[in-house]
C-alpha positions as CSV (number, residue, x, y, z in Angstrom):
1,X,-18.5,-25.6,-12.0
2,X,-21.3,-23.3,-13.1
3,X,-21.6,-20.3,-10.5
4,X,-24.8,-19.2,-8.6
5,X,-26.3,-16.3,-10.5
6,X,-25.5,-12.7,-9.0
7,X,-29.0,-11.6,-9.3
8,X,-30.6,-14.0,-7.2
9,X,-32.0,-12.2,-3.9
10,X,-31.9,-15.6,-2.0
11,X,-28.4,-15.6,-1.5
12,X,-27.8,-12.4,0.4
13,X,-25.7,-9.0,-1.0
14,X,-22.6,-10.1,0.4
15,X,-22.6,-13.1,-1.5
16,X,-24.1,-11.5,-4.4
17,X,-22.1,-8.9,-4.8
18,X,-18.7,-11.5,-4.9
19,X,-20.2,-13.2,-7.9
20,X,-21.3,-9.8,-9.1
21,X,-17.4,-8.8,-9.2
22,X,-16.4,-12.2,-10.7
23,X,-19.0,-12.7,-13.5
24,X,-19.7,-8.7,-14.4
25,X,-16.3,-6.7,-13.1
26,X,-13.9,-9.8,-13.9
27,X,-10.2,-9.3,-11.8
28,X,-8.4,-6.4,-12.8
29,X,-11.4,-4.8,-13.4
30,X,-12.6,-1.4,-12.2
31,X,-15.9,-0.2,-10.3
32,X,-17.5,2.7,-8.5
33,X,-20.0,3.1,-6.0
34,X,-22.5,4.4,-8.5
35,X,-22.2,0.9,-10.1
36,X,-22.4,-0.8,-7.2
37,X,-25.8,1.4,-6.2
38,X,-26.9,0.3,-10.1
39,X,-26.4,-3.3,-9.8
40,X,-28.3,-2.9,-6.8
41,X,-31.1,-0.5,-7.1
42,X,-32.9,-0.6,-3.3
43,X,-29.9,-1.8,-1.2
44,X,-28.4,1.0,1.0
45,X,-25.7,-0.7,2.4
46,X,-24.4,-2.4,-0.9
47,X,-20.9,-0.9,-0.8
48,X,-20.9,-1.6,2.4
49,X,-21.0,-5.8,2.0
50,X,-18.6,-4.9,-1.1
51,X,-16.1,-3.9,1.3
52,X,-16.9,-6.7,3.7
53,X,-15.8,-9.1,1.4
54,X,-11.8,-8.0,2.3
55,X,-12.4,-10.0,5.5
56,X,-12.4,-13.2,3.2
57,X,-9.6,-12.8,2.1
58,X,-10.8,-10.4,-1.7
59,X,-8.5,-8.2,-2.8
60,X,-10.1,-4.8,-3.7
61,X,-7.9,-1.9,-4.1
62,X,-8.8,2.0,-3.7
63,X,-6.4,5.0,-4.8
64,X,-5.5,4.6,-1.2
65,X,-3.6,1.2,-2.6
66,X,-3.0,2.2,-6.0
67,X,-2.2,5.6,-7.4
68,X,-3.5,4.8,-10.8
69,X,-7.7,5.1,-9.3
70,X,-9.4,7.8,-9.6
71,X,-10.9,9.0,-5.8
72,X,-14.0,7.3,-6.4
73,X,-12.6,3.9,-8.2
74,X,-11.7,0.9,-6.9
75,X,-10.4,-2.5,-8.6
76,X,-11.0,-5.8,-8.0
77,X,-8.2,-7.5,-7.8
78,X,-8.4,-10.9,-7.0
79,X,-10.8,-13.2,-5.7
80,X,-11.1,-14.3,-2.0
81,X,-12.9,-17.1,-0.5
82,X,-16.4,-18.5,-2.3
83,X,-18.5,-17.2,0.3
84,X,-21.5,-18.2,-1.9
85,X,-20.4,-22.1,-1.1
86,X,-21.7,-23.5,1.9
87,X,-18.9,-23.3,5.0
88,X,-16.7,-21.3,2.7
89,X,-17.7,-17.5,4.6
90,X,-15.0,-18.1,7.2
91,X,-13.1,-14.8,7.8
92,X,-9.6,-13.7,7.4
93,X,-8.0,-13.7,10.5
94,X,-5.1,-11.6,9.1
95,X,-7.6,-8.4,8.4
96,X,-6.8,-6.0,10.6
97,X,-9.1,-3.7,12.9
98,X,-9.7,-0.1,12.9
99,X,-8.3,-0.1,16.6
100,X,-5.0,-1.9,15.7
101,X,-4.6,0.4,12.0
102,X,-5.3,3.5,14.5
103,X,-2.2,1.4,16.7
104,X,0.4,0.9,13.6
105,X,-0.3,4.2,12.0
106,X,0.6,6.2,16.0
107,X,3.6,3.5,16.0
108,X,5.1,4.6,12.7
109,X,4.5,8.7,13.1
110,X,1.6,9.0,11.3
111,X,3.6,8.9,8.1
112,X,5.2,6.4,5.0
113,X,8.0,4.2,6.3
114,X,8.8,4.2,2.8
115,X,9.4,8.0,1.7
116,X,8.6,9.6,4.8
117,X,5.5,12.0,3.3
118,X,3.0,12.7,6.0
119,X,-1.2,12.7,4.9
120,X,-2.3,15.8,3.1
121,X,1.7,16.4,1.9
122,X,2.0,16.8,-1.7
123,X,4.3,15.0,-3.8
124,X,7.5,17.1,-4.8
125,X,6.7,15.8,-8.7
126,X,3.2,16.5,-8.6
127,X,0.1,18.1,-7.2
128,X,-1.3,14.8,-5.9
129,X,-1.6,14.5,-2.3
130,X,-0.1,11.5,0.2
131,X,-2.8,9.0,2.0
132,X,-1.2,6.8,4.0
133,X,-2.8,3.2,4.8
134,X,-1.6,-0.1,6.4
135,X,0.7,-2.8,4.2
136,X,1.9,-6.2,5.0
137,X,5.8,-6.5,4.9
138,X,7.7,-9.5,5.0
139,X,10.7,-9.9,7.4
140,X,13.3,-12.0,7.7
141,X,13.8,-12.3,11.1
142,X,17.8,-13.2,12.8
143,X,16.8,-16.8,13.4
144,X,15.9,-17.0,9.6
145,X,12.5,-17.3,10.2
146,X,10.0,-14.9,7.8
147,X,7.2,-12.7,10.1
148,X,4.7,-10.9,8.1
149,X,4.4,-7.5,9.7
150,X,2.4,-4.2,9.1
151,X,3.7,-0.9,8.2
152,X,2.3,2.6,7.3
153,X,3.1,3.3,3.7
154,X,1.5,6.1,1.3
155,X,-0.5,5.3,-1.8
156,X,2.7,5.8,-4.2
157,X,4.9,3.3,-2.1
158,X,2.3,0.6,-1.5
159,X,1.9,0.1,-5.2
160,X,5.6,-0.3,-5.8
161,X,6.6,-1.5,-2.4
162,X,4.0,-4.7,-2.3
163,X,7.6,-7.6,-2.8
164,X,9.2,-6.0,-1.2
165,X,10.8,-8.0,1.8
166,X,12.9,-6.6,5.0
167,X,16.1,-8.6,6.4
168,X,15.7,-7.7,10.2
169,X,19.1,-9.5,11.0
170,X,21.1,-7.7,8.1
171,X,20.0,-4.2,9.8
172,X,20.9,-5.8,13.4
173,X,24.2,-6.5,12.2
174,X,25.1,-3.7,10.1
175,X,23.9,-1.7,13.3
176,X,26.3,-4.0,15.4
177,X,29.5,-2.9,13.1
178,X,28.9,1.0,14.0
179,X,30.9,2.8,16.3
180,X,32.1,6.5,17.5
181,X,30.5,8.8,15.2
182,X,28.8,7.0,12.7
183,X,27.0,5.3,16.2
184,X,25.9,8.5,17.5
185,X,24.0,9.9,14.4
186,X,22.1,6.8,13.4
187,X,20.9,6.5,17.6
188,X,20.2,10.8,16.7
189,X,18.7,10.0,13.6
190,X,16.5,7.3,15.4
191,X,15.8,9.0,18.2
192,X,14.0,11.6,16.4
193,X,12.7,9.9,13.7
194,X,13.8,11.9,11.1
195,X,17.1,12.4,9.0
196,X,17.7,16.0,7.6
197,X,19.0,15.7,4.3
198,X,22.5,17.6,3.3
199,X,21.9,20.4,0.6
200,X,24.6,18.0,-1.6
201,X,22.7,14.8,-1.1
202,X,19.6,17.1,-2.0
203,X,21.1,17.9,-5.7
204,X,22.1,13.8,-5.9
205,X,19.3,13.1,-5.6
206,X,17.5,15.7,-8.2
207,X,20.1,14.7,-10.1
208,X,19.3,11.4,-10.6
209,X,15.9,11.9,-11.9
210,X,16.8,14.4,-14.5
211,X,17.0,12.9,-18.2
212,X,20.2,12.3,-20.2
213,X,20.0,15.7,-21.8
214,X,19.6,17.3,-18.6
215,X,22.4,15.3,-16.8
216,X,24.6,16.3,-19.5
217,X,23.9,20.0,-19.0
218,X,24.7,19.5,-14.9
219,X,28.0,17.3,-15.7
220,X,28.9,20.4,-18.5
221,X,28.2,23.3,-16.1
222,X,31.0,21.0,-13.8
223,X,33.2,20.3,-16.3
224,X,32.9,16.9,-16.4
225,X,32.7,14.4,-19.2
226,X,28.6,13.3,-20.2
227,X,27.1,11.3,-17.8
């Protein structure tokens, strides 16, 4: 089926600016505002219909949901509904609100479920900085039933987190097993929402990342055989 040509003002921006990132950008592809404002010299709002499109169900992704952009990038990653086919602009009821994202992100701390970082905190590896935005995580629920759910995750996590999938009735009976001590710091742990870290668990965990070379240096300076 031939597609409607992006350049023809009768069908609207919104509309246009779909087949625009189909026919021109092509999936996978990357885009900035500026050549959004070039495609479409005269149309203030043009960006603004480009994001409009997420409520039909298009993927677009900003360094928000991938780490590889640029701050002013985005990429289009895949196509939504055919908004530029009659009865096919029906919107996604899964899109979320800025009142319900303002909701999840107060829910979860203001922070990544996944790591922890807060917004503004810069990574230990790096001098990039956290954003965190909304994802979509699968649950299995006890009654083995699967509930996608939302969940505040930073920009790093969301690219490598996305299949992910949580086992609700795993953690409810792992939770179930725990008594005396090992109870009363997970309800601490909870309670607070925060875990401090041990200053052993601390050099683990550096540890791991280190190369082999580097290991071997660590496992030397304790006398013990290459790692």
């Amino acid at each position: 089926m031939t597609l409607p040509s992006w350049r023809d003002e009768k069908l609207g921006t919104m509309k246009r600016a779909a087949l625009w990132l189909v026919t021109v950008v092509g999936e996978e592809g990357t885009f900035t505002k500026e050549d959004v404002k070039n495609a479409f010299p005269g149309i203030s709002q043009a960006d603004r219909r480009v994001r409009d499109l997420r409520d039909y169900g298009w993927r677009i992704a900003t360094h928000r949901e991938d780490a590889r952009l640029g701050q002013h990038e985005q990429r289009f990653v895949a196509q939504g509904q055919p908004v530029w086919e009659r009865g096919k602009a029906t919107k996604d009821s899964s899109a979320i609100t800025d009142t319900q994202r303002r909701k999840i992100l107060t829910a979860d701390g203001n922070r990544c479920r996944s790591c922890g970082i807060t917004p503004g905190q810069v990574y230990t590896d790096s001098f990039e900085t956290a954003q965190i935005d909304i994802a979509r995580r699968k649950v299995k629920l006890p009654n083995g039933t699967a509930s996608v759910q939302h969940v505040a995750e930073c920009n790093r996590c969301r690219v490598g987190g996305r299949s992910l999938e949580a086992d609700l009735g795993a953690v409810l009976e792992d939770v179930s097993k725990l008594g005396g001590l090992q109870l009363q710091t997970l309800t601490g742990w909870i309670a607070a929402d925060e875990r401090e870290f041990s200053v052993v668990e601390r050099i683990w965990s550096d540890f791991r990342t280190l190369p082999a070379e580097s290991r071997d240096k660590v496992c030397e300076a304790l006398g013990l055989p290459p790692a």
